[in-house]
MARVO-836292 format. One record per residue (C-alpha): x, y, z. Coordinates in steps of 0.5 Angstrom, whole numbers, plus 500, padded with zeros to 3 digits. Layout:
VEXPA   X   Y   Z
VEXPA   X   Y   Z
...
//
This chain:
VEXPA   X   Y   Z
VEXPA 613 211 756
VEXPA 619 207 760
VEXPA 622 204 752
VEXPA 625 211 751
VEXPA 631 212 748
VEXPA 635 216 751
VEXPA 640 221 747
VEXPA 647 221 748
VEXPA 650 227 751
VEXPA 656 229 747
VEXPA 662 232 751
VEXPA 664 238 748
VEXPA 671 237 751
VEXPA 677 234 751
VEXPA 677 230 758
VEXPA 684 230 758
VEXPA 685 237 758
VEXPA 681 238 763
VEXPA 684 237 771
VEXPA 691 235 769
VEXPA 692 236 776
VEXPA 688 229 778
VEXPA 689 223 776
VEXPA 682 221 771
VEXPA 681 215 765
VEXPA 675 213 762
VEXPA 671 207 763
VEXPA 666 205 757
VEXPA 661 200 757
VEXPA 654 196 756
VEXPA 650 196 762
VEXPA 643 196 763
VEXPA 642 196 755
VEXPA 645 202 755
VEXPA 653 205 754
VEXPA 655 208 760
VEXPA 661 212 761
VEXPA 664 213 768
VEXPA 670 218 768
VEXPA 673 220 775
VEXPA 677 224 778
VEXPA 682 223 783
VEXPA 689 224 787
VEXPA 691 217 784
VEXPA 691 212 779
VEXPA 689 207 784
VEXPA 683 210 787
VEXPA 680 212 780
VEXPA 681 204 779
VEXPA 677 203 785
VEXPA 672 208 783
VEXPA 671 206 777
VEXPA 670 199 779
VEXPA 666 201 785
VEXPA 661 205 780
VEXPA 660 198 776
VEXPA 659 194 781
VEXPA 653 198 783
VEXPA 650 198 777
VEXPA 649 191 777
VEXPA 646 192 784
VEXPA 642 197 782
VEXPA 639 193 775
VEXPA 639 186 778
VEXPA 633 190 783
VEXPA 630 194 779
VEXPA 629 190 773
VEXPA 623 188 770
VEXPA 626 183 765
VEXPA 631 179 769
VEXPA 626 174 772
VEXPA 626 173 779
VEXPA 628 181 779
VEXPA 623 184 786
VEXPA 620 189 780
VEXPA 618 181 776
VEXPA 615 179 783
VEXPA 611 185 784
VEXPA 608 184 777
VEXPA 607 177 777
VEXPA 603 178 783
VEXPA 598 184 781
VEXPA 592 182 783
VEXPA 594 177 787
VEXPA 597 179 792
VEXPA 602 185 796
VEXPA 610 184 795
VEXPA 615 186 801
VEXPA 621 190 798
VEXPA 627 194 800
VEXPA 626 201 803
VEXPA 631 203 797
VEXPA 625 201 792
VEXPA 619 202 796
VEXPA 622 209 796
VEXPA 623 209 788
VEXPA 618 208 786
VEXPA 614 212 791
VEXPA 619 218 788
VEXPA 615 216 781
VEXPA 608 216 784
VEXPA 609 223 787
VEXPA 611 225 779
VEXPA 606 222 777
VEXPA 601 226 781
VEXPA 606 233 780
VEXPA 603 231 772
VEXPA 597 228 773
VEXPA 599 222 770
VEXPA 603 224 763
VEXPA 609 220 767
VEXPA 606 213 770
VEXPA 611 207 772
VEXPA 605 202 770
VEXPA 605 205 762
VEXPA 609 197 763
VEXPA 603 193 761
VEXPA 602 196 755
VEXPA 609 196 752
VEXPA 607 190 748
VEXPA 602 194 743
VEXPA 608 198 739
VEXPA 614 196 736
VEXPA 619 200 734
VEXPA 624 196 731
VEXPA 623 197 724
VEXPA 617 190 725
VEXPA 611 195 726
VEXPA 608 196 719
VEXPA 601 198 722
VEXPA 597 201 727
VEXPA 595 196 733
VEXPA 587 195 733
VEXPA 583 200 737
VEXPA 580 195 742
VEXPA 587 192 743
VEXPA 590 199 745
VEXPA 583 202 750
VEXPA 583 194 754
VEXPA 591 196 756
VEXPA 589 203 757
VEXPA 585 200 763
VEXPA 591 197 765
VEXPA 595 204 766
VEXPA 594 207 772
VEXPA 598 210 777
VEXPA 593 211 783
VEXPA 593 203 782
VEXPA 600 202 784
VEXPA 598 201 793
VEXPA 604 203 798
VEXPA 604 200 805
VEXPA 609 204 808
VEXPA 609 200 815
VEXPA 609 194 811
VEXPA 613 196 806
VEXPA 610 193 800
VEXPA 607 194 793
VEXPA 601 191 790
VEXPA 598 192 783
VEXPA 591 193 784
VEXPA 588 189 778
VEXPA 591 183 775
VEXPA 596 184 768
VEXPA 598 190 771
VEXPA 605 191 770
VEXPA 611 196 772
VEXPA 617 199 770
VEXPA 623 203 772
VEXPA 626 205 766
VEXPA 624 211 765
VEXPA 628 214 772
VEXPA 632 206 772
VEXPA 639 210 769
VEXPA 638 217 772
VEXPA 637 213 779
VEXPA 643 209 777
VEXPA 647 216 776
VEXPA 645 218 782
VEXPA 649 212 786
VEXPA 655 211 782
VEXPA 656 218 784
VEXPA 654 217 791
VEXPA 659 211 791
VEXPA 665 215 788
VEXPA 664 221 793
VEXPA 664 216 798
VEXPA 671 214 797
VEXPA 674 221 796
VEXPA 673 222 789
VEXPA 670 228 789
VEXPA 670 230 782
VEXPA 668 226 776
VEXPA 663 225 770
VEXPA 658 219 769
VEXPA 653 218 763
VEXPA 648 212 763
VEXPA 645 213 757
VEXPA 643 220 756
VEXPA 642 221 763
VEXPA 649 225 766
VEXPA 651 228 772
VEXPA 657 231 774
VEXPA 660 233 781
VEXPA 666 238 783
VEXPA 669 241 777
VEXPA 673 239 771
VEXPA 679 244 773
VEXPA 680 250 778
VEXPA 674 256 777
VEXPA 672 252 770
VEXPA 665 248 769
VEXPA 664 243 766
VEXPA 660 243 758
VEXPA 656 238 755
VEXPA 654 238 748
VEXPA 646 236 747
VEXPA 645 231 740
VEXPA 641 235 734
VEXPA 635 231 732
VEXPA 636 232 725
VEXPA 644 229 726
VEXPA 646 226 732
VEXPA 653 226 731
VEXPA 653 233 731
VEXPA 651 238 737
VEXPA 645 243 737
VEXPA 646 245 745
VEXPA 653 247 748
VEXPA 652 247 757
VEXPA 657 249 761
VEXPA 654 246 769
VEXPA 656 246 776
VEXPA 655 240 780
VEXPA 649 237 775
VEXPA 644 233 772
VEXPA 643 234 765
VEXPA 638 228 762
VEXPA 635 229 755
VEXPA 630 224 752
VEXPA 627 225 745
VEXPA 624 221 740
VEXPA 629 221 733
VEXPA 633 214 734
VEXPA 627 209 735
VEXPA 621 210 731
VEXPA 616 206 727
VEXPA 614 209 719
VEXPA 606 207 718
VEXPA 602 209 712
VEXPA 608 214 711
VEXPA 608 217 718
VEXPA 613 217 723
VEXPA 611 215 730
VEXPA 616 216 735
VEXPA 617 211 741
VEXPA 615 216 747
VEXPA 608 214 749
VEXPA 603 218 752
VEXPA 601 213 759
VEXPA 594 217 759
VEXPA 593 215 752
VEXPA 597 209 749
VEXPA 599 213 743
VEXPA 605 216 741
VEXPA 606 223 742
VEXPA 607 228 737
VEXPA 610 235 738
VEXPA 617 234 740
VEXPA 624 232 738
VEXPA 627 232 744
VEXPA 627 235 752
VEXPA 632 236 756
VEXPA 632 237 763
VEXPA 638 239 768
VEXPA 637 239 775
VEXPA 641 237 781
VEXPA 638 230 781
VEXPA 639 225 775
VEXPA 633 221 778
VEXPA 629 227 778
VEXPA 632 229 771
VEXPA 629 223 767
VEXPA 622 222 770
VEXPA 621 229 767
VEXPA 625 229 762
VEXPA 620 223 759
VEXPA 613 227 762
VEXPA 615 234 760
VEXPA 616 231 753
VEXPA 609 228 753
VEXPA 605 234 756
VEXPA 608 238 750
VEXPA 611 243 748
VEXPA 606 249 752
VEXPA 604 245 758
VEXPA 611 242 760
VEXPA 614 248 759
VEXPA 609 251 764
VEXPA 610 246 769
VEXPA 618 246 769
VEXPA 617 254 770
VEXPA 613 253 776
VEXPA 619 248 778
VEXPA 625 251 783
VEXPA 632 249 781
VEXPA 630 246 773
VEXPA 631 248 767
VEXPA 629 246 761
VEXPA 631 246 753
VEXPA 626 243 748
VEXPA 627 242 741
VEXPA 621 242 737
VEXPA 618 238 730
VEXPA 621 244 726
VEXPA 627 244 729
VEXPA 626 251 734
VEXPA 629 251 741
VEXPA 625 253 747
VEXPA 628 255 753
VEXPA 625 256 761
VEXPA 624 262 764
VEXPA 632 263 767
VEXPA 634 259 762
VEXPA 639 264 757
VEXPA 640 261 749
VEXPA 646 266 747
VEXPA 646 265 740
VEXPA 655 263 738
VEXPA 659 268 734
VEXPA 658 269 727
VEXPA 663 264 722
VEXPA 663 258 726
VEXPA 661 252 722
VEXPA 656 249 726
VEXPA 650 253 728
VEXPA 650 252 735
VEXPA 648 256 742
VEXPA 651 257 749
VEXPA 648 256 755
VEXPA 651 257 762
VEXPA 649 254 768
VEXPA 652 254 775
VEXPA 656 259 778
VEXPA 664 258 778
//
């Protein structure tokens, strides 16, 4: 579950036509393995520097504590120690990841920071010609299981319960690090701007006077092109789906979302969008509502106050959320898309 790709999230805008009365450029760069994009607005040219720059140094914070693959990382030392022993952490990731148990209770496991120790059984770089052994997948399906992860919140430590279990932040790590470049930049008075990390985007203030800021989501069938435009207030916009890592086994596609419950790939979806004020929120359910599917997850998400989501599913319809509008554009554009307005001006 935590290897999921996310989708990139097409501006549907040109940035510089947006508030010429602020100051704003764009940093493009590779952080956390993914393309991020910082675009601030401000008074001035030194303080949209700053922020930039400000935004990048949190990222690097952000991943050298929660990443599992950077050895010496807290996230590796709890793993090292499953079994073993409880590890003392920050209050910051003590929080963390207590937010993400509390997602995994919310959908009773289709979303499961510990889905990490079995992330080794599929391959979806083009490598995996055949289906892993049965026994292989069931013994790391013993190994899954966020009700294992212990929290000692006096302590403040972490302790996986069984030995060779393992956690992993991906799946919310982008969404989080979203979060805080905003809260960086609104803390040094930049008070409107745009960050996507990966498909997790969240935007603050407004682009212009009275204007919203609209975001194309990518189409499953050509990425490069847009099936969804939204116009959002201050928002996150988080999209995850299943098209651009895959294996083809015996001449049938397995996307690489995976269902922690089973540790098999999921099957019914091509992509989730999830748009709420929290990016961090955004990510976690963007990849459970994908595994819970299309009936189930869209059941939950309308249960859910201040969410909105859009699936696209295997043939290519859209479904939306209770008080999610799709108003199809008007007839004679060239590419099939629909508006969807969210916020208030």
């Amino acid at each position: 579950m935590q290897i999921k790709t996310v989708i990139t999230l097409l501006f549907a805008f040109s940035v510089s036509a947006l508030n010429a009365q602020l100051k704003h450029r764009t940093e493009v760069l590779l952080l956390m393995g993914s393309r991020f994009e910082i675009t601030p607005f401000a008074e001035s040219d030194s303080l949209v520097e700053a922020g930039i720059s400000a935004a990048i140094t949190e990222v690097k914070r952000i991943e050298n504590t929660i990443s599992e693959w950077i050895p010496g990382t807290v996230i590796s030392e709890i793993n090292d120690n499953a079994g073993i022993k409880p590890v003392a952490v920050s209050d910051e990731l003590f929080q963390l990841i207590k937010r993400c148990i509390k997602v995994s209770e919310l959908t009773n496991g289709a979303f499961d920071i510990s889905w990490a120790a079995a992330r080794h059984v599929w391959r979806f770089d083009g490598t995996m010609t055949s289906l892993p052994d049965p026994e292989l997948v069931d013994s790391m399906k013993k190994l899954v299981n966020y009700k294992n992860i212990i929290l000692d919140e006096q302590a403040k430590t972490v302790f996986l319960k069984n030995k060779g279990m393992a956690i992993g932040l991906g799946a919310v790590g982008k969404g989080y690090a979203a979060n805080r470049m905003k809260a960086v930049m609104l803390s040094m008075g930049i008070q409107s701007g745009i960050v996507i990390a990966g498909g997790d985007l969240i935007s603050w203030g407004e682009p212009g006077t009275g204007k919203l800021w609209p975001i194309g989501i990518a189409d499953p069938q050509n990425p490069q092109k847009a099936v969804a435009w939204f116009e959002v207030g201050p928002m996150a916009v988080v999209t995850s789906g299943d098209y651009e890592h895959f294996a083809m086994i015996d001449g049938k596609r397995y996307g690489h979302i995976i269902d922690p419950r089973t540790c098999y790939p999921v099957e019914g979806l091509r992509s989730v969008t999830i748009i709420c004020p929290d990016a961090e929120l955004a990510d976690a359910l963007a990849t459970a509502v994908f595994v819970l599917g299309k009936s189930s997850g869209m059941a939950l998400v309308n249960q859910l106050k201040g969410i909105e989501c859009l699936m696209i599913d295997n043939e290519g319809n859209l479904i939306t959320s209770d008080n999610l509008p799709l108003n199809a554009y008007e007839e004679g554009q060239a590419q099939k898309t629909h508006k969807i307005t969210i916020g208030s001006k």
